[in-house]
C-alpha positions in Angstrom: 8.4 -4.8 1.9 6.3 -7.1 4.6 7.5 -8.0 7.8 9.9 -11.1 7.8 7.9 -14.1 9.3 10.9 -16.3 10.9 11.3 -20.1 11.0 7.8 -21.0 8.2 7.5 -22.3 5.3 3.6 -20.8 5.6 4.0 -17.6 6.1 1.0 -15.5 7.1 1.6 -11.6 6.0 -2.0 -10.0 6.0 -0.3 -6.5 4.5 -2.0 -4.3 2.2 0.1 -1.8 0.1 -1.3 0.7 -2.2 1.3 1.8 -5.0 1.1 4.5 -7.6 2.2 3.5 -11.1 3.2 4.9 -14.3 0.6 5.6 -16.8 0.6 2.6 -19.0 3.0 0.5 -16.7 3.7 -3.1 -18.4 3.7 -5.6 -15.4 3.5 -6.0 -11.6 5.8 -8.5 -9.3 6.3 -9.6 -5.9 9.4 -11.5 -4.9 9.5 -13.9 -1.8 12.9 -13.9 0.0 14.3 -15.6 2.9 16.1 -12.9 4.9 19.5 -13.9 6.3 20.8 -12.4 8.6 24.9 -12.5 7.5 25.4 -11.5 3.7 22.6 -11.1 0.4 18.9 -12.5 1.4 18.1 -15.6 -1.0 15.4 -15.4 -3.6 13.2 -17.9 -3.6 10.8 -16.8 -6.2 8.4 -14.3 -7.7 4.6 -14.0 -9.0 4.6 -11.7 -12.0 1.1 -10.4 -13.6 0.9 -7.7 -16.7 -1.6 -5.3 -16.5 -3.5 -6.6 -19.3 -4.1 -10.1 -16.5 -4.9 -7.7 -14.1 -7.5 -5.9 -16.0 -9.3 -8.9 -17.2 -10.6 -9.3 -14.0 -13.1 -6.7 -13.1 -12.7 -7.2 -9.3 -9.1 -7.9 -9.1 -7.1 -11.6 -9.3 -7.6 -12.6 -6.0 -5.7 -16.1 -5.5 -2.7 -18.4 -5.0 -0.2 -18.1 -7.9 2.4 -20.2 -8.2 6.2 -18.9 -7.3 8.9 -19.1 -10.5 12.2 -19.1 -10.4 14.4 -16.0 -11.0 16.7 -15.7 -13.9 18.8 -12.0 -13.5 18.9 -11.9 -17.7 15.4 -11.6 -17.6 14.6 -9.3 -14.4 13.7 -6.4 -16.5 12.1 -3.2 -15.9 12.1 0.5 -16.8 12.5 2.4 -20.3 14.9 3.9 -22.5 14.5 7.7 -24.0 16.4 7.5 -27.3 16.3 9.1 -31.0 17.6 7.4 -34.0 18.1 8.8 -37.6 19.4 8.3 -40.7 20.0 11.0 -42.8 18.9 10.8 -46.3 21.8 12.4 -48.0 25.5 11.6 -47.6 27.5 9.2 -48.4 29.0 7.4 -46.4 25.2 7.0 -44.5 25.9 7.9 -40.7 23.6 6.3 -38.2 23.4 9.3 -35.1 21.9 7.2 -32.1 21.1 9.9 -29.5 20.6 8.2 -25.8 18.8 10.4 -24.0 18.0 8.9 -20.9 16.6 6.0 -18.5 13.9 5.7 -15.6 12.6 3.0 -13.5 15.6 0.5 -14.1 16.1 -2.5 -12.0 18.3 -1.9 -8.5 21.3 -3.9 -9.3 23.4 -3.2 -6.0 22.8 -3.7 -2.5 22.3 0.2 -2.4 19.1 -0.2 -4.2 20.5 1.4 -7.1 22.6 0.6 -10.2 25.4 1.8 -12.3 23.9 2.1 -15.4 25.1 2.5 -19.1 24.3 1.7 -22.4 25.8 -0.3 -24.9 24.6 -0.2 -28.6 25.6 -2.6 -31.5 25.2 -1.9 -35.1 26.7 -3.8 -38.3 29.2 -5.9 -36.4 30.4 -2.1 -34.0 29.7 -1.3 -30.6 29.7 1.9 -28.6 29.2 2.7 -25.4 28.3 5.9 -23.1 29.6 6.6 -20.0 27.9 5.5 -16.6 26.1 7.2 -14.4 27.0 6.4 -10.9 24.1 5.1 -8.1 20.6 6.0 -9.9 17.7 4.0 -11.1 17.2 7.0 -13.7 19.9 7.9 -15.4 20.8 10.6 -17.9 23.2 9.8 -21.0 22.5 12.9 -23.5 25.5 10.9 -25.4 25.0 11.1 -29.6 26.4 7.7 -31.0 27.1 7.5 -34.4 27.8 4.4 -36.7 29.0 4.7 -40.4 27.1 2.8 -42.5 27.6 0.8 -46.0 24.7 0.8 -48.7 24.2 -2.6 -48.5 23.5 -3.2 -44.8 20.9 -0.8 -44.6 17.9 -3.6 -45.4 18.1 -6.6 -42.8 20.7 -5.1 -40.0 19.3 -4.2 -37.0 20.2 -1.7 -34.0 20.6 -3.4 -30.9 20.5 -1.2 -27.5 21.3 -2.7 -24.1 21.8 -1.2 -20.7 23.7 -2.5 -18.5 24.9 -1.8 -14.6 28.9 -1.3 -14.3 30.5 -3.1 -11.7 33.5 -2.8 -10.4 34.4 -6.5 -9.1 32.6 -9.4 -11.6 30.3 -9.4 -14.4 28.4 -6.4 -15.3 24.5 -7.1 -14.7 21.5 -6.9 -17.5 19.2 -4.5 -17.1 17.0 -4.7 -20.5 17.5 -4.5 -23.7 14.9 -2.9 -27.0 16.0 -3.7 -30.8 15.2 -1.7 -34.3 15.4 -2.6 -37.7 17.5 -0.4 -39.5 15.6 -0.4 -42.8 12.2 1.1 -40.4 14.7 3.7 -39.6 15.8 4.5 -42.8 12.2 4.8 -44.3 10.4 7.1 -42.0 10.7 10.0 -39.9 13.5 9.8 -37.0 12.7 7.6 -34.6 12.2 9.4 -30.9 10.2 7.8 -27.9 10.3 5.9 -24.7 11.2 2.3 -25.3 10.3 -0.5 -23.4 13.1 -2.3 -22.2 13.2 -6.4 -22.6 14.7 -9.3 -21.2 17.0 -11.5 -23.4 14.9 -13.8 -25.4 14.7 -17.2 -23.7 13.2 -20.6 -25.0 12.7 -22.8 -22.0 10.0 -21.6 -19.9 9.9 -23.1 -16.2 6.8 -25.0 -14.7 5.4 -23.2 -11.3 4.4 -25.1 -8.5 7.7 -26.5 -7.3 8.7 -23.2 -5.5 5.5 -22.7 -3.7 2.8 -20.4 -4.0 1.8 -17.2 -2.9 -1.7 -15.8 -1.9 -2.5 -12.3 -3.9 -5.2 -9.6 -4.1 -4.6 -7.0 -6.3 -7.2 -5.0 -8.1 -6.2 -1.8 -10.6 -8.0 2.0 -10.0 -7.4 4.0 -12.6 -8.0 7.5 -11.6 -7.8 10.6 -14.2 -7.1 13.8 -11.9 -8.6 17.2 -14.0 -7.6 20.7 -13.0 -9.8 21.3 -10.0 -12.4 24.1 -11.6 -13.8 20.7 -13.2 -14.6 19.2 -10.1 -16.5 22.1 -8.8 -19.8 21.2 -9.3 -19.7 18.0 -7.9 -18.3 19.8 -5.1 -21.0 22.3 -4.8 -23.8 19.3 -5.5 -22.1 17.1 -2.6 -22.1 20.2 -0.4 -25.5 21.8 -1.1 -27.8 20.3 1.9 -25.0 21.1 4.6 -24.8 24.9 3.5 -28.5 24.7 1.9 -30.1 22.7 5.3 -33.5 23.5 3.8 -33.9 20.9 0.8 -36.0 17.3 1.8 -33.6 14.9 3.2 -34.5 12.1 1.0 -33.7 13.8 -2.4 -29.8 15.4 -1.9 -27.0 14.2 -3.4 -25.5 12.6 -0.2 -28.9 10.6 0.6 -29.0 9.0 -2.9 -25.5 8.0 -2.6 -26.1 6.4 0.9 -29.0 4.7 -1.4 -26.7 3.2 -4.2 -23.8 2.2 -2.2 -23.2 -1.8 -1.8 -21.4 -2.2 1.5 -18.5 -3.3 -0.3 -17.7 -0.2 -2.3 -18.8 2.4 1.0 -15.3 2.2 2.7 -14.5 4.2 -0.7 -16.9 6.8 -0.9 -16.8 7.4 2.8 -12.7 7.8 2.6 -13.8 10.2 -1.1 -16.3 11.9 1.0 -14.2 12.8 3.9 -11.0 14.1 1.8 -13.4 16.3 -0.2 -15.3 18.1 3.2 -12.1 18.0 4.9 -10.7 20.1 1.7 -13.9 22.7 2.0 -13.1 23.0 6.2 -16.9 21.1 6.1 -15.9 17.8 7.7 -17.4 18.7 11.3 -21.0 19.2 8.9 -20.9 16.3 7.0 -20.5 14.4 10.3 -23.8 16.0 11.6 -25.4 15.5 8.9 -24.9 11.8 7.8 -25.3 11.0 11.6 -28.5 12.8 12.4 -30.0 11.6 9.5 -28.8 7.5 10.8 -30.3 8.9 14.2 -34.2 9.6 12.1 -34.1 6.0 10.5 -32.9 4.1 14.1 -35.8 3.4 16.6 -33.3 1.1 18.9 -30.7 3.4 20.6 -28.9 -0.6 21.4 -27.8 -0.8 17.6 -27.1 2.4 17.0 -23.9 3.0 14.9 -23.9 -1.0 15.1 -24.4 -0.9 11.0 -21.5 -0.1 8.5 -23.6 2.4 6.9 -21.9 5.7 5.6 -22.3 7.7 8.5 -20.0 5.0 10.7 -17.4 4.7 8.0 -17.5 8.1 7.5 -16.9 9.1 11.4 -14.2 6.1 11.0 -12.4 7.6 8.0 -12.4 10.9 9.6 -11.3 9.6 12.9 -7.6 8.2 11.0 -7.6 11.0 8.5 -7.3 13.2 11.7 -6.2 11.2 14.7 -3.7 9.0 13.4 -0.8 11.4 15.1 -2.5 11.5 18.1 -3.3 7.5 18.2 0.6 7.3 17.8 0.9 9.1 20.7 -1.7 8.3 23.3 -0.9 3.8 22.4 3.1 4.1 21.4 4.6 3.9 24.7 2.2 1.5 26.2 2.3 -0.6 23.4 5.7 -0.8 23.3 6.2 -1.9 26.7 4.4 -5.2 25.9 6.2 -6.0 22.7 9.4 -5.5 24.7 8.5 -7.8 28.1 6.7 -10.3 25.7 4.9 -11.8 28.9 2.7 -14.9 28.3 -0.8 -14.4 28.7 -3.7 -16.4 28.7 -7.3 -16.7 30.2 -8.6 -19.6 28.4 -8.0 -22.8 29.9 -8.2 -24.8 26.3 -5.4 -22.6 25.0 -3.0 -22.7 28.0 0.7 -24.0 27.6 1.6 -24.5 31.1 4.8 -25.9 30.0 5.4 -22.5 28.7 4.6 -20.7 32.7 8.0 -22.1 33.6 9.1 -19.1 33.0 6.5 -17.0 35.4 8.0 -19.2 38.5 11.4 -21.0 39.5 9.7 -23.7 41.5 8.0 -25.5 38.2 4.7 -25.5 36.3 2.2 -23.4 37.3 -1.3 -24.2 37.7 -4.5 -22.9 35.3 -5.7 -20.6 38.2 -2.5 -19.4 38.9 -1.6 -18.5 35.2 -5.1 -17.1 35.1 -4.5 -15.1 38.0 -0.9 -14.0 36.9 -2.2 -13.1 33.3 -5.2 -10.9 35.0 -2.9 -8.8 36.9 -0.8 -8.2 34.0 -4.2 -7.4 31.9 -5.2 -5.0 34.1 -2.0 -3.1 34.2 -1.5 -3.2 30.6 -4.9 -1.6 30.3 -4.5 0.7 33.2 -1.8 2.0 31.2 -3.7 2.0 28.0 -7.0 3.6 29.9 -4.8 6.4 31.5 -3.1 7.6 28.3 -6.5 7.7 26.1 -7.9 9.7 29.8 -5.4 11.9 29.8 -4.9 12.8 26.5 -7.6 15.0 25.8 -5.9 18.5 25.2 -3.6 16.3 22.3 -6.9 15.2 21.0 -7.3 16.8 17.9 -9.8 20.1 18.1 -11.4 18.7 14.7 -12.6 14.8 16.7 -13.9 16.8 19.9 -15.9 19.5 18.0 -17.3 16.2 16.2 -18.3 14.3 18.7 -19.8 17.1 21.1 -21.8 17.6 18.0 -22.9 13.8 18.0 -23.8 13.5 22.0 -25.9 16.5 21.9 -27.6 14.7 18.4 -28.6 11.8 20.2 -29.5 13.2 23.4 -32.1 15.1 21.4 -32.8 11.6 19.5 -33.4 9.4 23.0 -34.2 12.6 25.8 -35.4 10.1 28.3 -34.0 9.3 31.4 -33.6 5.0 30.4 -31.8 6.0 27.3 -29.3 9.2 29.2 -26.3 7.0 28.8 -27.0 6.0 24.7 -25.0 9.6 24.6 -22.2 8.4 25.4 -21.9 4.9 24.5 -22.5 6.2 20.7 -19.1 7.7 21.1 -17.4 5.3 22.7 -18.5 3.1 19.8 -16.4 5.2 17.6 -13.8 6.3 20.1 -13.0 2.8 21.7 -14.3 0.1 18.9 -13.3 1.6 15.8 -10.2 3.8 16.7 -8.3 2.6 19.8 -9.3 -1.1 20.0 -8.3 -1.8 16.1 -5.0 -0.1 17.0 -4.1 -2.2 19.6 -5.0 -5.4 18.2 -2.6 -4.9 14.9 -0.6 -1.8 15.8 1.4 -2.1 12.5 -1.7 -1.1 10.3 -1.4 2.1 12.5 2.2 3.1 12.1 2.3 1.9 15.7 5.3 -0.8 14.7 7.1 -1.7 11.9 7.0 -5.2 12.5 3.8 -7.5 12.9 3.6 -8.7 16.8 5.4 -12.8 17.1 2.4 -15.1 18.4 2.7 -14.7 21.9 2.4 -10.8 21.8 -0.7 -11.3 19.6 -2.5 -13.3 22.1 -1.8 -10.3 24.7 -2.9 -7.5 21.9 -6.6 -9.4 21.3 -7.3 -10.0 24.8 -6.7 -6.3 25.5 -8.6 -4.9 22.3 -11.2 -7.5 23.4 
């Protein structure tokens, strides 16, 4: 769920959400609702893509897709674990519908649950199993059975609903899956999950008229194996930090540096990191990727300037390991500003002075005045800021400071002379300050910092402090 933007038709989210799916999931939806703050949000709409759409594109869909209207019959999702059979012999032929269970059903109540059951129809009879109170996977383990004449064994069909119970009103749809009886009759029982499906419809609605919304997703696959199959990856990846002696140019880690585009090397740095952190060699593989950026720089100004593996490695590492102990230096500073929600501003084209009203009873104030009042409040916000990160270094994690007393004494062997004894520690401040603090502060909730996005005003404040 995003942060509700207030008062916009244009709504401006920025949120990225990684979510873990079935194995051989159908579809993929986002709903847009306006958020009231007395009784049920409205729905205004929803973008809906299968995953066969989302696979057709080899980078992802990435654009605006127009919102369509939602119709409860056919807000499906979920499947139904069932067994049918009709026994050969017998006579009268009985029909034994075992409902097993449910998963993944739609959240019918304001709980975020439902009340489901399921209701099957056979040759003009319907039965029903009992329901399961306040899940989204249920389970029935009901048999059904249905008595059946010779002659409706060829065109009838089994029809199986769920359905979530409720107590005042109409009960609500949750899917429904059908079977021809004379399949049934003519092969082995029938036992599986079941996609669950909407009621048919015939009109379909024109998008557009709702709006549109503004979508990125892409599809991993990943196939975990036992871990003895990863091993020697493992042991190739790790070779030249426990073997230092091999050339540089020709180990594993160098010639994937080499192949890596700089849009896929956010991934394998985060892949690199997990793995060393896993084998207690993340502190190594540091070293290593840095000292070997240190050989190939001659200019100690652009060092770590680059997005090469070694800074999104050090940059992976630093959340992988810090993020507690970012929420703990920035939180209560941070918080202070989102609660006094000052206005400041140092740019002259982008002052409101009608809005510095509220900085003095006796009217308007002037530009150097609301540049002077938003300097003092500046400088203590980042006197706060400055102290906490100062004073924090027993909280900082053992893992960071073993890292980067590793990198200053690298390049202080790199640049020895005297012009260059402050390139030491500038190289971690790059990593300390502009890719770990700074970021923080400038969208805290992409931290864990907040749980809302900062309102205009507060954003102003947040980039001229990361700045």
């Amino acid at each position: 769920r995003t942060p509700t933007v207030w008062r916009s038709l244009n709504p401006f989210w920025g949120e990225e959400y990684s979510l873990r799916l079935p194995r051989g999931f159908h579809s993929f939806a986002v709903y847009v609702l306006d958020e009231d703050t007395i009784g049920q949000d409205d729905v205004i709409g929803k973008v809906s893509l299968s995953r066969q759409q989302i696979l057709a594109e080899p980078r992802g869909v990435d654009r605006w897709l127009s919102l369509v209207p939602v119709e409860p019959d056919k807000e499906v999702q979920g499947e139904i674990h069932l067994e049918l059979q009709v026994p050969e012999q017998g006579h009268p032929r009985v029909l034994r519908c075992h409902l097993i269970e449910a998963r993944d059903l739609a959240p019918r109540d304001l709980s975020g649950t439902s009340d489901p059951f399921a209701r099957v129809s056979c040759c003009g009879h319907t039965l029903e199993t009992a329901v399961v109170k306040k899940t989204r996977f249920p389970r029935w383990h009901q048999l059904l059975e249905f008595q059946l004449a010779e002659g409706e064994l060829r065109e009838a069909v089994l029809n199986v609903e769920v359905w979530d119970w409720d107590v005042v009103g109409k009960n609500d749809f949750l899917g429904q899956v059908e079977f021809s009886l004379d399949a049934i009759c003519s092969s082995n029982p029938t036992k599986g999950w079941f996609q669950l499906l909407p009621f048919p419809s015939a009109a379909e609605h024109q998008g557009g008229q709702l709006g549109a919304l503004r979508l990125a997703v892409r599809l991993v696959e990943d196939r975990v194996l036992p871990a003895p199959y990863y091993q020697p990856l493992i042991q190739l990846l790790t070779e030249p930090i426990l073997c230092p002696g091999q050339p540089p140019t020709g180990t594993a880690l160098a010639i994937l540096e080499e192949v890596t585009s700089g849009e896929s090397r956010q991934d394998v740095a985060t892949k690199l990191v997990k793995i060393f952190l896993g084998q207690g060699l993340a502190v190594p593989l540091l070293d290593y990727l840095t000292t070997h950026e240190l050989a190939r720089t001659t200019d100690p100004n652009v060092l770590f300037r680059s997005n090469s593996l070694a800074s999104k490695s050090m940059e992976q590492f630093m959340k992988a390991v810090g993020l507690p102990y970012l929420q703990q230096v920035l939180q209560p500073a941070l918080n202070r500003i989102f609660e006094e929600k000052r206005y400041v501003e140092l740019d002259p084209s982008k002052m409101e002075l009608s809005r510095s009203r509220r900085i003095s009873f006796k009217g308007p104030l002037s530009e150097t005045q609301v540049q002077e009042s938003s300097l003092e409040l500046l400088k203590g916000y980042l006197g706060d800021i400055v102290d906490a990160i100062v004073g924090s270094v027993e909280q900082c994690p053992l893992l960071m400071r073993m890292a980067f007393r590793q990198l200053r004494q690298r390049v202080e062997e790199r640049f020895p002379s005297a012009q260059h004894q402050e390139v030491q520690y500038f190289s971690i401040s790059g990593f300390l300050f502009l890719r770990f603090f700074a970021p923080a502060v400038l969208t805290p909730k992409l931290f864990g910092l907040r749980e809302q996005h900062a309102e205009p005003r507060t954003a102003r404040t947040l980039l001229l402090l990361a700045k």
